[in-house]
Each structure stands twice: as structure tokens, then as C-alpha cells.
Backbone bond lengths (Angstrom), bond angles and torsions (degrees), N, CA, C in turn:
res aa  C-N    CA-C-N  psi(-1)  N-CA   C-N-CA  omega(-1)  CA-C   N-CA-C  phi
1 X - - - 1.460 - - 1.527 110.65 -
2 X 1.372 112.99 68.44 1.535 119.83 -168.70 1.356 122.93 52.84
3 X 1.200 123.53 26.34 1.386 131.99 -178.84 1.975 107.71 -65.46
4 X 0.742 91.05 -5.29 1.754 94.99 169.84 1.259 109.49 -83.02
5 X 1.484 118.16 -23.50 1.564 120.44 -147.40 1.964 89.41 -99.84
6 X 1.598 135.36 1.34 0.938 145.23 -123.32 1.958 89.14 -114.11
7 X 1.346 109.89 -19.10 1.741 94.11 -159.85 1.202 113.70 -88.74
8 X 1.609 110.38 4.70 1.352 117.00 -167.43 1.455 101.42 -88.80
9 X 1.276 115.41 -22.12 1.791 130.34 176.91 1.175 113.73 -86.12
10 X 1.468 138.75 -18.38 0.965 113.05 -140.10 2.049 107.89 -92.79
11 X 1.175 124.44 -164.46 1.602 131.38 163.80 0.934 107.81 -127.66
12 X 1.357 85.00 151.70 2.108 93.76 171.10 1.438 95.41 -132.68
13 X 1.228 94.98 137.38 2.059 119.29 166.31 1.338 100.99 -69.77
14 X 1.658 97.87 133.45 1.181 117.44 175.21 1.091 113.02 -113.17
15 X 1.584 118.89 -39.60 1.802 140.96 167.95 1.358 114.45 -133.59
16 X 1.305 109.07 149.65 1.239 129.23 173.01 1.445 109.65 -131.63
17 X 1.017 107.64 143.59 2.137 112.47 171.11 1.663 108.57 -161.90
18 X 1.573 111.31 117.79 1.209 117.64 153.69 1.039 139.85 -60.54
19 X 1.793 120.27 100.87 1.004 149.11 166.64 1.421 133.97 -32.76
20 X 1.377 97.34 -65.90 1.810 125.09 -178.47 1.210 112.25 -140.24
21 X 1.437 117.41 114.47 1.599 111.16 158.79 1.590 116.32 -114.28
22 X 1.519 104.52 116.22 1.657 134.03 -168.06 1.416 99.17 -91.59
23 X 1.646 85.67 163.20 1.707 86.05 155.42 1.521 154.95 -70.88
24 X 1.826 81.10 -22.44 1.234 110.20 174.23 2.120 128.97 -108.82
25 X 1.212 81.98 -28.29 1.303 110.11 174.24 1.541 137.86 -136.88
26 X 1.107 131.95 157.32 1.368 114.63 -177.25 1.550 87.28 -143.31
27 X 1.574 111.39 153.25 1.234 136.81 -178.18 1.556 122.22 -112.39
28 X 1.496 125.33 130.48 1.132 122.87 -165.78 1.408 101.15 -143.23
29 X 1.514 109.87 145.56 1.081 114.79 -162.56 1.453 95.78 -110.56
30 X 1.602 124.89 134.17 1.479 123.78 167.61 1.274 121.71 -122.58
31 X 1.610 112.21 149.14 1.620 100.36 -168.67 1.613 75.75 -108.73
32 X 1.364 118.45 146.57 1.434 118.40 -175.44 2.104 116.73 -130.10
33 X 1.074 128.14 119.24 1.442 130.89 -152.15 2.009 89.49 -77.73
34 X 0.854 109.44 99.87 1.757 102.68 174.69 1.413 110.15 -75.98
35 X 1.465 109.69 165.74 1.591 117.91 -172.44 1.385 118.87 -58.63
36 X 1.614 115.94 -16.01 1.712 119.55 167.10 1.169 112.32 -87.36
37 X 1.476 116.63 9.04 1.553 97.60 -172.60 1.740 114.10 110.53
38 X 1.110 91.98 -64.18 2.013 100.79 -171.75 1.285 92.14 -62.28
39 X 1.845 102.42 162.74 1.038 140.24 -170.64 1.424 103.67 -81.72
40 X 1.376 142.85 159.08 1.419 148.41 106.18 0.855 140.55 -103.25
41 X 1.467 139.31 162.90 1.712 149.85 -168.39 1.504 94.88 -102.98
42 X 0.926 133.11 90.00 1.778 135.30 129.81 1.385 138.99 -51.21
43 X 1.563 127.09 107.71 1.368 110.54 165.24 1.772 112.32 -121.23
44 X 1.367 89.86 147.80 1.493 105.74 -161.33 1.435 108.00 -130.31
45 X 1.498 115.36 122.60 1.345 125.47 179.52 1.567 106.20 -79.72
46 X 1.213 129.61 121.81 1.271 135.38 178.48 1.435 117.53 -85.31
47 X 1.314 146.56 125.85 1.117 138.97 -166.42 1.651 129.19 -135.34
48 X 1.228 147.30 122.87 1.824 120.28 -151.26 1.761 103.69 -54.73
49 X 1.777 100.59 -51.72 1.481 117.40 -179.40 1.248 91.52 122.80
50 X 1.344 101.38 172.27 1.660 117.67 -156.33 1.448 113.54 -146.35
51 X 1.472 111.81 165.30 1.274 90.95 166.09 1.781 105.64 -145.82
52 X 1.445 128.14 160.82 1.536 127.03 -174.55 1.900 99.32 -137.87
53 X 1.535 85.18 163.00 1.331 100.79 -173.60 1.252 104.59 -140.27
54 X 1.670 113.95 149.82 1.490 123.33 -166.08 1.978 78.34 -116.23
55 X 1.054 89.08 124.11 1.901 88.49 169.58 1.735 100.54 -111.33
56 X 0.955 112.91 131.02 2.126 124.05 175.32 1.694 85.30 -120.13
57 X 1.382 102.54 142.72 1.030 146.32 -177.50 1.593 109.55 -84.93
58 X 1.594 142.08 174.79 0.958 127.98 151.68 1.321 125.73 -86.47
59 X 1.473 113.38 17.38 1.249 124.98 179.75 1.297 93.22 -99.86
60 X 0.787 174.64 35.34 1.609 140.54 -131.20 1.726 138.70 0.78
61 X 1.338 103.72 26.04 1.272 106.02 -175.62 1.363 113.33 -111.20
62 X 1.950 110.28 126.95 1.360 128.18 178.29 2.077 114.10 -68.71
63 X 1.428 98.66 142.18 1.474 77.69 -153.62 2.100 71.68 -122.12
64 X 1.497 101.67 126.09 1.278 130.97 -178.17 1.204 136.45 -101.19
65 X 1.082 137.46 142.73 1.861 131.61 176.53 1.500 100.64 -96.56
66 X 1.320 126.49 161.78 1.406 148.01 170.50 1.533 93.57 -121.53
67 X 1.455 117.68 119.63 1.631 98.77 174.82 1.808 91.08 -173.94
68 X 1.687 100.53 126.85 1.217 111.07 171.55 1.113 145.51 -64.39
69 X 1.257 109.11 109.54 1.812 118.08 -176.01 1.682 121.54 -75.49
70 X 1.292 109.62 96.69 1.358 112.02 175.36 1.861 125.28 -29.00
71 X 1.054 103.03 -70.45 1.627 134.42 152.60 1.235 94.94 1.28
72 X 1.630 108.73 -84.98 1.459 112.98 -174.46 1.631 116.62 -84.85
73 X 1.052 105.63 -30.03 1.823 90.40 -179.63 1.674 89.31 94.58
74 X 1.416 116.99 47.43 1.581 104.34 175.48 1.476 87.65 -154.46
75 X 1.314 111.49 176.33 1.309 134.79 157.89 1.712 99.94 -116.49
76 X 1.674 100.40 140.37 1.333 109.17 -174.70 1.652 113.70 -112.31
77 X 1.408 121.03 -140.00 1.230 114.57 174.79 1.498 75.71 -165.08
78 X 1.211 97.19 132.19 2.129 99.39 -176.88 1.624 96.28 -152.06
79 X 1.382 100.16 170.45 2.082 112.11 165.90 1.537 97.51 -80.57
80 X 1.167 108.32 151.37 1.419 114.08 164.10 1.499 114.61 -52.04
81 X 1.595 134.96 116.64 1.173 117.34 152.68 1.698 108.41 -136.88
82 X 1.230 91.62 -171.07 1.602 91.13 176.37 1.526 112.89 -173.44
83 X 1.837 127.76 149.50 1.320 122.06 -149.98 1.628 93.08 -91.57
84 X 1.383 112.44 154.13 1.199 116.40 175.79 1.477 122.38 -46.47
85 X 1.680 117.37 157.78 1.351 104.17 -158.48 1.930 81.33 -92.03
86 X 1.558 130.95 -45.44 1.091 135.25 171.75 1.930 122.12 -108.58
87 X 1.189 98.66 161.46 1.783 113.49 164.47 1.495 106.87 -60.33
88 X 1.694 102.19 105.61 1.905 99.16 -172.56 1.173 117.66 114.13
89 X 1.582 112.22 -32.05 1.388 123.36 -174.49 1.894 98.59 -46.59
90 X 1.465 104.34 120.05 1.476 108.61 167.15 1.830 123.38 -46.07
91 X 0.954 106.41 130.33 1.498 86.93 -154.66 1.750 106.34 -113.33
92 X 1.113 108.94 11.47 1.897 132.53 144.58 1.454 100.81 -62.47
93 X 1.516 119.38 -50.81 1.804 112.52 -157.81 1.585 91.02 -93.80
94 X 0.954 126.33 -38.53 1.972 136.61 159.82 1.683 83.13 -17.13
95 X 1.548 112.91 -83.66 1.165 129.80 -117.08 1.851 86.69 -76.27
96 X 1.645 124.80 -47.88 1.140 157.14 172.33 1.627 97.91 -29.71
97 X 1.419 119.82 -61.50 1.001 142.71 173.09 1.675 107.78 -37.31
98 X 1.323 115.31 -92.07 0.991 134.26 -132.59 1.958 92.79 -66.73
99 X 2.038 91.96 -49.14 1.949 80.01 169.48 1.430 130.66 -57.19
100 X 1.513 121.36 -12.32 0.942 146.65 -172.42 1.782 95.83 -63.41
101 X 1.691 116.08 -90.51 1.179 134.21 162.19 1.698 119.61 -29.94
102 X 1.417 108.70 -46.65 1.438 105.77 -167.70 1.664 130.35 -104.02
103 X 1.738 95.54 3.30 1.130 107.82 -174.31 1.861 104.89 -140.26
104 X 1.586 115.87 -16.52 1.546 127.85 -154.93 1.359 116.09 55.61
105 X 1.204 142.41 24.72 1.181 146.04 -179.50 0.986 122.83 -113.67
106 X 1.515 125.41 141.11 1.789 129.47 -158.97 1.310 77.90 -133.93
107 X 1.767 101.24 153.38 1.251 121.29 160.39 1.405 114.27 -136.94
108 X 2.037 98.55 148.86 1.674 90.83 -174.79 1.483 90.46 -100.79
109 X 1.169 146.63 35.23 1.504 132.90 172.58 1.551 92.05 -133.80
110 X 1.469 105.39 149.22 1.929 103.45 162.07 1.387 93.97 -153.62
111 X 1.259 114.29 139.41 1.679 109.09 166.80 2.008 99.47 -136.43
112 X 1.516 104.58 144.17 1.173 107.17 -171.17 1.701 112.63 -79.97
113 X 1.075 109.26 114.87 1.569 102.76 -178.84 2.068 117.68 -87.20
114 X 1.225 120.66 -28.76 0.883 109.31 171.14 1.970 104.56 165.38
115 X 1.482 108.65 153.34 1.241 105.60 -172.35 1.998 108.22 -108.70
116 X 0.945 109.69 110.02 1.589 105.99 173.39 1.376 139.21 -118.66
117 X 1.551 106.76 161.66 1.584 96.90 -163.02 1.833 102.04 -98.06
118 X 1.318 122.09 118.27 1.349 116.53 -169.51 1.484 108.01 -77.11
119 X 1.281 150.16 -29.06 0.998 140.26 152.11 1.462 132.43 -146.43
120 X 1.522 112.67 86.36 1.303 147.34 -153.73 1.769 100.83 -66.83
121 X 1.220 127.17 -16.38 1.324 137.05 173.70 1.244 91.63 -93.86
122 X 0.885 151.02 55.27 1.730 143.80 117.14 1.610 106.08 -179.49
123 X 1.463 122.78 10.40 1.249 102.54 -173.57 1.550 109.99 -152.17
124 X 1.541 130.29 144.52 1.439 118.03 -142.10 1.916 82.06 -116.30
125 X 1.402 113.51 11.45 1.540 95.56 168.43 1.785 120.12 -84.09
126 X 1.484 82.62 146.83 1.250 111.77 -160.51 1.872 101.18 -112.70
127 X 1.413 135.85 130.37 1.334 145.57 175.37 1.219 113.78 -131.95
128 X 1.650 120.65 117.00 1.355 141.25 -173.71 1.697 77.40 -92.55
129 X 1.802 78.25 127.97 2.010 104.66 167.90 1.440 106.79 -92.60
130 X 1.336 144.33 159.79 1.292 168.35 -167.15 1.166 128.06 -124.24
131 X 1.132 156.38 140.49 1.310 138.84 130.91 2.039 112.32 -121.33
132 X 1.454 83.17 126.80 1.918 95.34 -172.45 1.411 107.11 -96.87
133 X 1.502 123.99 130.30 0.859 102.36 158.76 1.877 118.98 -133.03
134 X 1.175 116.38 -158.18 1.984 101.63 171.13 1.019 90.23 71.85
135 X 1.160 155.10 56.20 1.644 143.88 -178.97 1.482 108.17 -81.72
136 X 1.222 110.36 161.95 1.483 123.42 154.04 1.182 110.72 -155.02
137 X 1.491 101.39 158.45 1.682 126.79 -156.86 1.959 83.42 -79.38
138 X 1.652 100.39 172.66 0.980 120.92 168.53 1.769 106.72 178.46
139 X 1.323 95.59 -154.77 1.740 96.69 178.86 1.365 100.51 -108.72
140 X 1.580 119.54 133.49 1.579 120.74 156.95 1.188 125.29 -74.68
141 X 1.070 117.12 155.09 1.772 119.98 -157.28 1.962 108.16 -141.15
142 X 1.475 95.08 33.03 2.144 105.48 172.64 1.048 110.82 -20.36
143 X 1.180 129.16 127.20 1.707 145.48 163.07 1.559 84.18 -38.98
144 X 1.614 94.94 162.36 1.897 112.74 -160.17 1.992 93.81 -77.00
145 X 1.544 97.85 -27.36 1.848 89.66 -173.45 2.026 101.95 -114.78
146 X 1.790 107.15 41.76 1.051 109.31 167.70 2.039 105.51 -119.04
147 X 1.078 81.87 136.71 1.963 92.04 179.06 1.589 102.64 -114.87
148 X 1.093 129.35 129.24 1.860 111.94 175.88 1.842 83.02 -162.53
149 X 1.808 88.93 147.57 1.237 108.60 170.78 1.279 114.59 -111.68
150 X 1.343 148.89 110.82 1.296 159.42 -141.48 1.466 96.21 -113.58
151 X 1.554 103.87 129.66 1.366 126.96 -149.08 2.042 114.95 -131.33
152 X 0.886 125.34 78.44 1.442 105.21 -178.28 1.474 128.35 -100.87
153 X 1.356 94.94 137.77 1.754 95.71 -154.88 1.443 96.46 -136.11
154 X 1.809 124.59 156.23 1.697 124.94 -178.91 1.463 83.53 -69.83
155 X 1.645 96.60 151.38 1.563 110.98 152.49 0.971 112.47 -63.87
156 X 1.241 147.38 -74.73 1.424 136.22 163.03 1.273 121.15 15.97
157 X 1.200 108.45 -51.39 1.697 131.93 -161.63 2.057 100.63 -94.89
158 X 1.567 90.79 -33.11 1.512 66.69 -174.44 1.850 112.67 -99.26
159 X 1.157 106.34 -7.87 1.844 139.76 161.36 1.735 97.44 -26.69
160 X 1.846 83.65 -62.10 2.151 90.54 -167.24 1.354 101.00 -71.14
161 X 1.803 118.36 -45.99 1.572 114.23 -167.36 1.953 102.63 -47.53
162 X 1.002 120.07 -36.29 1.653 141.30 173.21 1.454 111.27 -44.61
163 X 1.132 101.08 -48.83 1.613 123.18 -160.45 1.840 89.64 -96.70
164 X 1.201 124.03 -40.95 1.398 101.49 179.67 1.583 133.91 -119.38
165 X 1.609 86.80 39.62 1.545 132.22 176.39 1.685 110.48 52.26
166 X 1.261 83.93 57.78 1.801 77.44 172.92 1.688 112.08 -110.05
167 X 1.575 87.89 -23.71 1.883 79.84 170.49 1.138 99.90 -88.84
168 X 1.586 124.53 143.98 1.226 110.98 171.90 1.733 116.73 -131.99
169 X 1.702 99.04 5.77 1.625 108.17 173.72 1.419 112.14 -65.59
170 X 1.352 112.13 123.04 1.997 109.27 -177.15 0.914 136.66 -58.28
171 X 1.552 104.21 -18.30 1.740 100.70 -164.02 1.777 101.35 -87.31
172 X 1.829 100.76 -44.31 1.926 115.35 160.18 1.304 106.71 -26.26
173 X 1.503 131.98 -57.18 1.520 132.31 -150.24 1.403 92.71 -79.06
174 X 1.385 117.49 -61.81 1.557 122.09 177.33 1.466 119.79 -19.55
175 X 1.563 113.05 -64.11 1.457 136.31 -157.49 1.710 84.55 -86.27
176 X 1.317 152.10 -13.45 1.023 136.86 -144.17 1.466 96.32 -93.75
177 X 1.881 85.58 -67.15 1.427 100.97 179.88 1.576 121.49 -53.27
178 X 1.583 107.88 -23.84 1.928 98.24 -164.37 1.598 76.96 -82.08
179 X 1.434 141.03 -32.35 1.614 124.28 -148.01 1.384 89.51 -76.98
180 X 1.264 145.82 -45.19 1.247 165.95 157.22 2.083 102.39 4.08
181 X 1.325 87.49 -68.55 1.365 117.95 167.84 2.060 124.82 -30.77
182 X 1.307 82.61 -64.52 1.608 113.11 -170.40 1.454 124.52 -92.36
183 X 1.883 86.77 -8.87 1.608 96.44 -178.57 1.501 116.36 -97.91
184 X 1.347 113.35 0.96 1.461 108.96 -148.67 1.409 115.78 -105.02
């Protein structure tokens, strides 16, 4: 998609310096050489990356978390995901995992739908999307400082909530619409 046409834009790092190291994130400051020449100030949230899963049912039903986001001061409605536990961490068994823990549900089908950057204007995390299917029930097992109410609803149903902006977590909308696709 014109990716040739791309070198006339691009930056090059000149410096880097760690800022903040979080628990979750770390912050780095870049001085960056732009295509005229001049300098800029960059800051960039560093992140391991993560990964989420859309699980469909053999009914057609998307099976969801309810779980409060500090950040915003809301409770959302999202796919189960969760950030890698390490650098490398396979992020199929990431993804395996986390529905595992946050929902009790195993699946014998997985197909990779796509990996994205949720907010590329300040932040270099990256989330591999999922789609599970063949499920089976089991027991969920939430990290000790995770609370979530597990929710199952038709895609269909959660397609329009999408469409008439009520979900509004990115990586959910992402996986919604491609499962949308593959489910039908």
C-alpha cells in the first residue's frame, strides 16, 4: 500500500534514555532526526505485549469479561486477554492461558486473527487477536488482584453493540468484527 512511497517520512533515533521503569510499563525518552533535518522529543510507553481471545461458542455465543478499568474509572465489557507473563512468552499459550484463568474455558480450535498496535502514538504495545473455538467449560482461576464477571452473549448481538459504539475497548472491537467474519 505504497510502502515505497514511505522513506521520505520516515525518523531516525539519535537518543534514547530511560525515564521510568513501572510495573507495567516503562517510558523512554527519544530525541528523533526528522526528514528536514530538525530534531524531535519523543515519548514512548514501552510495553512486553499481550495477547486476547474472542472465544464463540457452538451456539454462536461470544463469551466476555465485565472488569474494571482503573485508567478510565469504568467497568468495560472486553475478550479475555492478558500481557505476557515474559519477553518471548509464546503468545498462542499467553492467549490459551489467560481464557483459561479468566473465563475456565479451553478450546480445541484457535485460529490467529491478527496482531495490533493499540496505541501507536505513544505506545509500542503490540496484542495478538484470537479466535477459540470447540470450547469447554471448566473452572476460572483470576489473578489474586483480578475481579471479572463473565458474560455470554450472540455475536450478532455484540456485532451491533460495536456498530452502535457501546463497546468501546479496541482490542474487543478488533476481534469482534474479524470473528464476525469467520463465524458466519
Amino acid at each position: 500500500m505504497n510502502a515505497e512511497r514511505d522513506a521520505d517520512i520516515l525518523e531516525k533515533n539519535v537518543d534514547s534514555k530511560r525515564v521510568f521503569d513501572g510495573i507495567i510499563l516503562h517510558i523512554d525518552h527519544l530525541t528523533n532526526e526528522l526528514p528536514n533535518g530538525h530534531l524531535a522529543q519523543r515519548e514512548v510507553a514501552r510495553h512486553i505485549g499481550a495477547s486476547a481471545v474472542i472465544p464463540v461458542d457452538g451456539e454462536g455465543n461470544v463469551w466476555l469479561v465485565r472488569q474494571f478499568r482503573a485508567c478510565i474509572d469504568q467497568v468495560l465489557l472486553e475478550i479475555p486477554a492478558g500481557k505476557l507473563d515474559y519477553k518471548g512468552e509464546d503468545r498462542l499459550e499467553a492467549a490459551r492461558r489467560e481464557l483459561r484463568e479468566e473465563t475456565g474455558l479451553t478450546a480445541g480450535s484457535w485460529q490467529h486473527l491478527a496482531d495490533i498496535y493499540t496505541t501507536p502514538g505513544f505506545s509500542d504495545e503490540r496484542i495478538s487477536l484470537y479466535l477459540a473455538r470447540d470450547l469447554e467449560r471448566g473452572e476460572s482461576q483470576p489473578d489474586e488482584d483480578e475481579f471479572l464477571n463473565v458474560v455470554r452473549v450472540p455475536l450478532a448481538e455484540i456485532v451491533a453493540a460495536v456498530m452502535r459504539g457501546e463497546i468501546t475497548d479496541a482490542k474487543t472491537v478488533c476481534a469482534v468484527l474479524m470473528a464476525e467474519k469467520y463465524c458466519k
